[in-house]
C-alpha positions in Angstrom: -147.6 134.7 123.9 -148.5 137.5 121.2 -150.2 140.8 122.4 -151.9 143.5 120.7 -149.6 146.8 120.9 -152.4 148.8 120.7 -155.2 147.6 123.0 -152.8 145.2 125.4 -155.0 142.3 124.7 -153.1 138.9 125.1 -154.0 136.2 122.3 -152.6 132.6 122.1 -149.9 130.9 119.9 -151.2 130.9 116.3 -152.4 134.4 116.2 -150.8 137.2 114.4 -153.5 140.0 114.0 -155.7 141.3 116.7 -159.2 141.0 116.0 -160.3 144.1 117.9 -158.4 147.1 116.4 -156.5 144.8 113.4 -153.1 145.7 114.5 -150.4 143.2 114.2 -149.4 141.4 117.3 -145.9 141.6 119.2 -144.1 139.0 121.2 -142.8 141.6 123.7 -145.6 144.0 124.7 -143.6 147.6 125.9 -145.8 148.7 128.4 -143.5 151.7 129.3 -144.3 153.1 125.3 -147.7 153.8 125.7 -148.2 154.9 129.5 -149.5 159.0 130.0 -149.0 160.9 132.4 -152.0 163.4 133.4 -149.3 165.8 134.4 -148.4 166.3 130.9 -151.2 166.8 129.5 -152.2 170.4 129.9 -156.0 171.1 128.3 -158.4 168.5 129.1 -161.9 169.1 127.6 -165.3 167.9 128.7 -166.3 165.0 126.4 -169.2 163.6 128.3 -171.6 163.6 131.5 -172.1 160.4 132.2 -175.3 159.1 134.8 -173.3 156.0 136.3 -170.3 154.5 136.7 -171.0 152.0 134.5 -171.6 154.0 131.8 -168.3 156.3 132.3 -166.8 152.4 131.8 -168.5 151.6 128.5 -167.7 155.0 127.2 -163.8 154.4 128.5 -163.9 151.5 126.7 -164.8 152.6 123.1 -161.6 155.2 123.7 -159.4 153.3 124.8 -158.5 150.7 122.0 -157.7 154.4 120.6 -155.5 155.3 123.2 -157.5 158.4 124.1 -157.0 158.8 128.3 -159.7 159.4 130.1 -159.9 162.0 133.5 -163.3 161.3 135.5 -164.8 163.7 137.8 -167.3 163.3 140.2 -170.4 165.5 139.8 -171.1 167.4 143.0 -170.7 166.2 146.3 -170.4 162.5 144.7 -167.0 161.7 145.5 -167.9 162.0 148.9 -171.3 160.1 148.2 -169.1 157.3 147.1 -166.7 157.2 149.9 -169.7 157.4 152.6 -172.2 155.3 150.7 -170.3 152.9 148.2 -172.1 155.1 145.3 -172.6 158.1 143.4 -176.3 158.9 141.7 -174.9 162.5 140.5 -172.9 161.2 137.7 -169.6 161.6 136.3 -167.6 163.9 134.2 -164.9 162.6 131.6 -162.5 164.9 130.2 -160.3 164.1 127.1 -156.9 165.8 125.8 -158.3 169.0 124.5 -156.1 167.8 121.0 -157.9 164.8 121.0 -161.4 166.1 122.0 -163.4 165.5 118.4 -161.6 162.6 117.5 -163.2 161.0 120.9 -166.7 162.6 120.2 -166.6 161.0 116.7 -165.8 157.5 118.4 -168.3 157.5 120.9 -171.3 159.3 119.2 -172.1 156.0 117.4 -175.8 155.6 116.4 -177.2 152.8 115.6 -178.8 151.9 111.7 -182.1 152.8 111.5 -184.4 149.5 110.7 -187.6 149.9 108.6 -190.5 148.4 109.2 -191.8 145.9 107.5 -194.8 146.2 105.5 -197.2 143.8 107.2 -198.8 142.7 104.2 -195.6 141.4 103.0 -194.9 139.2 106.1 -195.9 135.7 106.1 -196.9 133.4 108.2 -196.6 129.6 109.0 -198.7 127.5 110.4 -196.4 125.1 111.7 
């Protein structure tokens, strides 16, 4: 089965580019390549405060197709909070390489196209 070297996504037979980051497949995914290890990396910067877990996920997410690791860091007393209780409503902190920190911003500061209204006198209407 082809993989994607860069976002570890398996694809079936047939397939030779991955449709996610467009980066050509592999038959033999080397997972050893890619792995970091938090004790190398020495300046971690604050890329985001994030209000839930699921949100520290979805920003996780849009980094890690780039291969940008992610540290989290409960705000507070919130670790505990989500030991005692099964949940945290003081939010997370994610940290970034410090090297890596705008090239992370860039990725997840996407906004969205701004749509303009239509002029309502140029909208019609069926009466079917």
């Amino acid at each position: 089965m082809p993989w994607c070297p860069k976002c570890k996504t398996e694809y079936r037979e047939g397939y030779d580019t991955c449709s996610d980051c467009e980066a050509k497949l592999v038959d033999v995914l080397d997972v050893e390549q890619d792995l970091y290890s938090i004790d190398e990396i020495k300046d971690w910067a604050l890329l985001i405060q994030t209000f839930s877990e699921n949100e520290a996920e979805i920003v996780e997410s849009l980094l890690r197709p780039y291969d940008i690791p992610t540290l989290r860091k409960d705000r507070g007393a919130g670790g505990y909070l989500k030991i005692y209780m099964g949940m945290t409503n003081l939010g997370i902190d994610l940290y970034v390489p410090a090297n890596r920190y705008w090239e992370a911003k860039d990725l997840i500061n996407v906004t969205p196209k701004k749509q303009e209204k239509p002029d309502p006198r140029e909208i019609t209407y069926s009466n079917t």
